[in-house]
N, C-alpha and C positions, 0 to 999 in steps of 0.2 A: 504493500500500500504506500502509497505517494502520498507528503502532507497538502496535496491540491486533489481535492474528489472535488468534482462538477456536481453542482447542488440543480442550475438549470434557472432558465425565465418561469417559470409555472411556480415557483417558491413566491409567488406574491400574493395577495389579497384579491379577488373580483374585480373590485373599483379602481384597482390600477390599470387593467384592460379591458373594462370598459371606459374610463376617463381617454386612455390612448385610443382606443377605434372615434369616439367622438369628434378627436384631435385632428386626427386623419381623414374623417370626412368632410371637415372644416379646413383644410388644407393650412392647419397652426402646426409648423413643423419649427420653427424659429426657437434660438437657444433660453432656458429657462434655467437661473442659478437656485439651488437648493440648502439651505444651510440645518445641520445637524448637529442639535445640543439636545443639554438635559434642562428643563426649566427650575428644577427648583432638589435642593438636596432631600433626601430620606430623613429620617428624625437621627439625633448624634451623626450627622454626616456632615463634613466641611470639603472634601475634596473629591475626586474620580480619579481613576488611573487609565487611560486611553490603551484599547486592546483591541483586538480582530480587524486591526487595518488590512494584515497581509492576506487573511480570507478573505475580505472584500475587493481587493486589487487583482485577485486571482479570478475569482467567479467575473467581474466586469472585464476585464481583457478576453474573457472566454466565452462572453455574453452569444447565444445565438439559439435560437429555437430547430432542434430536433427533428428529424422526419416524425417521429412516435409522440414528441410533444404538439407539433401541428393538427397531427391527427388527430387529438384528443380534444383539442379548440376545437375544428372541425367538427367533431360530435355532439358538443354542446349546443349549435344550433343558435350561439349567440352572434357572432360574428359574419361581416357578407365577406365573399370571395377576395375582394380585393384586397379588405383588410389583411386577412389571413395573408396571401401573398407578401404581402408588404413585411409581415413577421420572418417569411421565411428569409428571409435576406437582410433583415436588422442584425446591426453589431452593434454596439457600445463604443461610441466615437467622443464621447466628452472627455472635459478636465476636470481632478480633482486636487481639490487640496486640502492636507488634512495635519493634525499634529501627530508627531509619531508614535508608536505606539510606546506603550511607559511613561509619557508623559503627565505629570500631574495638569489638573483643567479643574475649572469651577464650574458652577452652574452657569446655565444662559451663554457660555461662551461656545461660539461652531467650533465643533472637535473635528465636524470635516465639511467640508462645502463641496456639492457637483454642479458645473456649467454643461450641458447637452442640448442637444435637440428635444424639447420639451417630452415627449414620446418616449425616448428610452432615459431621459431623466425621473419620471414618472412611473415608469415599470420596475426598477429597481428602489422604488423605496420602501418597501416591506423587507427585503433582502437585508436594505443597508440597517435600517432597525435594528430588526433581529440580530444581526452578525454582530455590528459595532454595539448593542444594547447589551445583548448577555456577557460577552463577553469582557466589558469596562463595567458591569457590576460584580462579577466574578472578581476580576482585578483588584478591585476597589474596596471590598471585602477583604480577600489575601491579604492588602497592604494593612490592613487594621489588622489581621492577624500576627504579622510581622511585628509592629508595634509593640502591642502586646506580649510578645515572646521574649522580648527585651535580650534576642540575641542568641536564645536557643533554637536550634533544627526544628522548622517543620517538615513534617510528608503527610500529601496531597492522600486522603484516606476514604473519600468520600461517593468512588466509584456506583456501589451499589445504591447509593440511594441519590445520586444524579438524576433528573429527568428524562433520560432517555439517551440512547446511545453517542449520540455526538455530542448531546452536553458534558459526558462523560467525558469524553476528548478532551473540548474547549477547557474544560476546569482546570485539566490537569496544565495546560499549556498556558493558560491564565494565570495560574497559580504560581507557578514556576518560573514564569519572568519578575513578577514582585519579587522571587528572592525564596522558595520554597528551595527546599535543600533536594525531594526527591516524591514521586509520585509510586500508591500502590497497580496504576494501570498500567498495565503491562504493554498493550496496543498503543498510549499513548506514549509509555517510553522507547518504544520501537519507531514509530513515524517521529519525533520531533527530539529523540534522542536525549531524552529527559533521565537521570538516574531510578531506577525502579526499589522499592523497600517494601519488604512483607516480614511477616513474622510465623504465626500460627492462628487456627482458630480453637474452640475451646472443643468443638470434636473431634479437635487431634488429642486433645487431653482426655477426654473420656473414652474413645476408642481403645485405651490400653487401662490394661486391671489399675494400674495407681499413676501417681503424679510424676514420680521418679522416672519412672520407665518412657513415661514419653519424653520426660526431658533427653534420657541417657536414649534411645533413639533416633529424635531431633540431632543431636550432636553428635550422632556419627553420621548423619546424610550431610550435616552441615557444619564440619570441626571449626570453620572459618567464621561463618554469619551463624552464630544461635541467639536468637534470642527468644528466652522462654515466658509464655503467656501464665503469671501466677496466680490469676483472681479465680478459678474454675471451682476450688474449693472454700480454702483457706487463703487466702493474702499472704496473711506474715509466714505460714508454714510453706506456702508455694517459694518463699524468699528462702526457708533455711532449704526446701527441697534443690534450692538453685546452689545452693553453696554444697551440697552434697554431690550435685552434677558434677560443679567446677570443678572438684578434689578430687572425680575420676577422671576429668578432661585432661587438666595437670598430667596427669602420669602420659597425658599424650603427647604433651606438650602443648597442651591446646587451653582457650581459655572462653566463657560466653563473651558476647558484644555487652547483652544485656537484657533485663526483664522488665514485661511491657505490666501494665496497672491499668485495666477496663472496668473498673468500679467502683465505688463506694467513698469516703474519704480521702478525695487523691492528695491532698496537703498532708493531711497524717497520716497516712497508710506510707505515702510516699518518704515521710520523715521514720518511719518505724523500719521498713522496709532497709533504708539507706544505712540503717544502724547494725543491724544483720548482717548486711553484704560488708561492711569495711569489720564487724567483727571477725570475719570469716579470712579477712584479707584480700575482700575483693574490689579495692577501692576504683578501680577501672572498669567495672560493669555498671554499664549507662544503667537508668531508669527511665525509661519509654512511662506515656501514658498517651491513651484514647478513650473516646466515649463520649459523644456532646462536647467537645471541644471548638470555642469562637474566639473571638478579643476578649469576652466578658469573662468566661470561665477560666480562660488561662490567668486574666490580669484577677480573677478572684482567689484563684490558687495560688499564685505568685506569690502574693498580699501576706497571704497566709502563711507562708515560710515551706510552702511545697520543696522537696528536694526531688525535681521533675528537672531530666536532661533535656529530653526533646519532646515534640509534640505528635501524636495523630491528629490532624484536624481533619474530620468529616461534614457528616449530614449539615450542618447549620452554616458551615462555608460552603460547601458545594451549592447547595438552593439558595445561600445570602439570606436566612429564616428571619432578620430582621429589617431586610429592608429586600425581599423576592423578586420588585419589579423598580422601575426606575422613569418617571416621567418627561422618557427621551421623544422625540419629533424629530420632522423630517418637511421644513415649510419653504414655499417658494418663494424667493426675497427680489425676485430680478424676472421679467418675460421680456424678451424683446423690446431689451435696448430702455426698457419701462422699469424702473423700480416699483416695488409693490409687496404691501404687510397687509396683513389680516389686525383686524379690531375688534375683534371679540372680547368681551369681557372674561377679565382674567388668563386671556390668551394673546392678548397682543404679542406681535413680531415687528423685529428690525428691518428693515428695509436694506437692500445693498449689498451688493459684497462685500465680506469683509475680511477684516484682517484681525489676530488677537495681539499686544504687544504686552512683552512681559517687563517687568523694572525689577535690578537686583541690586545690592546692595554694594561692596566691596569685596564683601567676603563671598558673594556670588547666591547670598540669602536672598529669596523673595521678598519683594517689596510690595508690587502692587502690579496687578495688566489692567490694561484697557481696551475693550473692544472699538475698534473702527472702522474706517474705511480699506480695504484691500490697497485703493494705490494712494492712501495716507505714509505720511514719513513721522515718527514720533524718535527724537533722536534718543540716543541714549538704551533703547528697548529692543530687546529679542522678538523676531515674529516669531510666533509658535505656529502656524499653516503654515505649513511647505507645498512647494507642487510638487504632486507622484506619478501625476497622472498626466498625460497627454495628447489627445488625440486617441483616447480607448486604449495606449499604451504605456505602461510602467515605465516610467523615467531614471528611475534609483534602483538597483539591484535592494530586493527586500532584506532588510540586515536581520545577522543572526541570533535565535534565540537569546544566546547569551549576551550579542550587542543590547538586546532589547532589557534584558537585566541591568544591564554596566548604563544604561538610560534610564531607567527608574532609580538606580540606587542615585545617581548623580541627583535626579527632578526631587526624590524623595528628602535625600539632606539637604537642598535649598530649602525644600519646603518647611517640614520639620514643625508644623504649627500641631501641636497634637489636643491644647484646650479645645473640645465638643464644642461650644459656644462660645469660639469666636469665630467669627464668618468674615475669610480671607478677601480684599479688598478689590473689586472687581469697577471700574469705572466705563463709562461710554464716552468717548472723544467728541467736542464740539460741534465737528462735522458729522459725525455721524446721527448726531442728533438733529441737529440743521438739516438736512436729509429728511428725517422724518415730517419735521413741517413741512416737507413741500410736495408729500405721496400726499 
């Protein structure tokens, strides 16, 4: 498997081809600029981390309808001939520009903007949603998980109770640019060449008549990687069962990595635990723990004087359980040469293309952006949109996972605001505003 699978035009919503056949019978083919933010943060949320750019630049360079996808329009009975025709021969010839992935972004500001032919700007916004949507909440999440870990290993744990197979993917590759240390998906360490970490499950522990036996098992399939699962019975006895392991490993010369904690008091179990093992003399066997692990429980555990080496973080990162969905848009700010926002209440839109400009400091700290005009100059300020895109072609060879790490670690310690309630300073530029009075 190749990290580029063809997702297809048919991944969108109804009203995006029905909006395009209207377009087309009204002969409005002329270019229409698109810009995609998030409006407003989740509750305890001050920032996003920009993710699934390089899925998105992949599927639009590849943009084109199918013999088997025509046919299926075809059956629907919604469409006249010509339009269909028209589909079969669309490619994706716009510009985009967007901020790279890793980048730290606030609310309201375009994480990516598309200029096209109204038509195939339009058919790809449920796509870009979706793609750029879950995957900068995933992100976004990770990075409060990192936070929180204050420096210990997480792995990506949360496979089985992903939403569904490719979320499974996304998470783990999501995850893993914030800074995650290794992912339990094996598929996804394979395509994207992420480190993979597992352990045991607890019916590897029952499967054999006592607790010992699976350990002394375990560590001959694996003298190198053991690390044994202790909660199945007893906690603290699962801890002396690992020190009786180790003192037959020893005569191998072999030694556990370390034993994982899936329940109960992980602060005190973990401080009991930690007391066992260096009695024993095993001051080098890590202490894993998993189970409901997010920013919350870990920074609760911490608090608490937990002796926890690294993390599993699952279920509540994988799905983001406290903030699931993210109040991203996809709105037209330009048709033909015409600037133009919506006025809805509580929904208003900027008008224009734009540009985002960032201000730092000396020490290269965030100061403050300002949303503007695209060909505004604000000296002093980094643009955060880049163009990627050109002419329905990638312009930048997409950089490597790990580039995209060594890009968030860098946006992340500018950033570095970690107070929940304080809301990092986002301004709109003179002109950009001026603009507005005159849509």
């Amino acid at each position: 498997m190749t990290k580029f699978q063809r997702i297809g035009p048919l991944f969108t919503d109804l009203y995006e081809l029905t909006m395009a056949a209207a377009y087309y019978d009204r002969n409005l083919f002329s270019n229409a600029t698109f810009s995609l933010y998030i409006r407003k943060y989740p509750p305890n949320r001050n920032y996003f981390v920009a993710a699934g750019l390089e899925n998105a630049l992949d599927e639009l360079e590849n943009f084109h309808f199918s013999e088997k996808e025509i046919a299926y329009l075809n059956e629907t009975g919604l469409f006249s001939d010509d339009f269909i025709s028209y589909l079969k021969q669309l490619r994706f010839s716009g510009d985009v520009y967007a901020m790279p992935e890793g980048t730290i972004f606030f609310e309201n500001e375009p994480v990516l903007e598309v200029t096209a032919p109204i038509i195939e700007a339009q058919i790809i916004e449920t796509f870009l949603l979706n793609t750029i949507g879950f995957q900068t909440m995933i992100a976004s999440k990770a990075a409060r998980c990192m936070t929180a870990a204050q420096g210990r290993p997480l792995v990506d744990f949360s496979l089985r109770r992903t939403q569904g197979q490719d979320a499974g993917i996304k998470v783990a590759r999501s995850t893993y640019l914030t800074g995650f240390a290794a992912t339990s998906n094996v598929l996804a360490g394979k395509i994207y060449d992420i480190p993979i970490s597992g352990t045991m499950a607890h019916s590897f522990i029952s499967a054999f008549n006592n607790e010992i036996d699976a350990f002394s098992a375990f560590s001959k399939t694996f003298p190198k990687n053991s690390v044994f699962l202790i909660d199945t019975y007893d906690t603290l006895e699962g801890a002396r069962n690992t020190a009786k392991a180790a003192k037959e490993m020893k005569k191998r010369g072999e030694v556990p990595i370390g034993v994982r904690l899936d329940s109960g008091d992980m602060a005190e179990l973990s401080q009991k635990v930690r007391k066992i093992l260096d009695d024993a003399g095993l001051f080098d066997v890590k202490i894993f723990a998993s189970s409901g692990f997010d920013e919350f429980k870990m920074a609760d555990v911490i608090t608490n004087g937990a002796k926890i080496d690294a993390f599993g973080v699952g279920t509540k990162m994988g799905v983001s359980a406290d903030a699931p969905y993210f109040d991203i848009v996809y709105k037209m700010v330009r048709f033909n040469d015409r600037d133009v926002r919506k006025l809805s209440p509580g929904k208003i839109t900027l008008a224009g293309k734009k540009q985002v400009f960032r201000k730092s400091d000396e020490r290269g700290r965030y100061i403050e952006d300002t949303i503007g005009l695209r060909n505004e100059i604000i000296d002093g300020n980094e643009l955060m949109l880049k163009k990627v895109m050109a002419n329905g072609k990638t312009v930048v060879p997409h950089p490597s996972l790990q580039d995209i790490r060594d890009t968030f670690k860098t946006n992340f310690e500018s950033y570095k605001l970690i107070d929940e309630h304080t809301a990092y300073p986002v301004k709109i530029s003179s002109r950009l505003m001026e603009l507005q009075g005159k849509v």
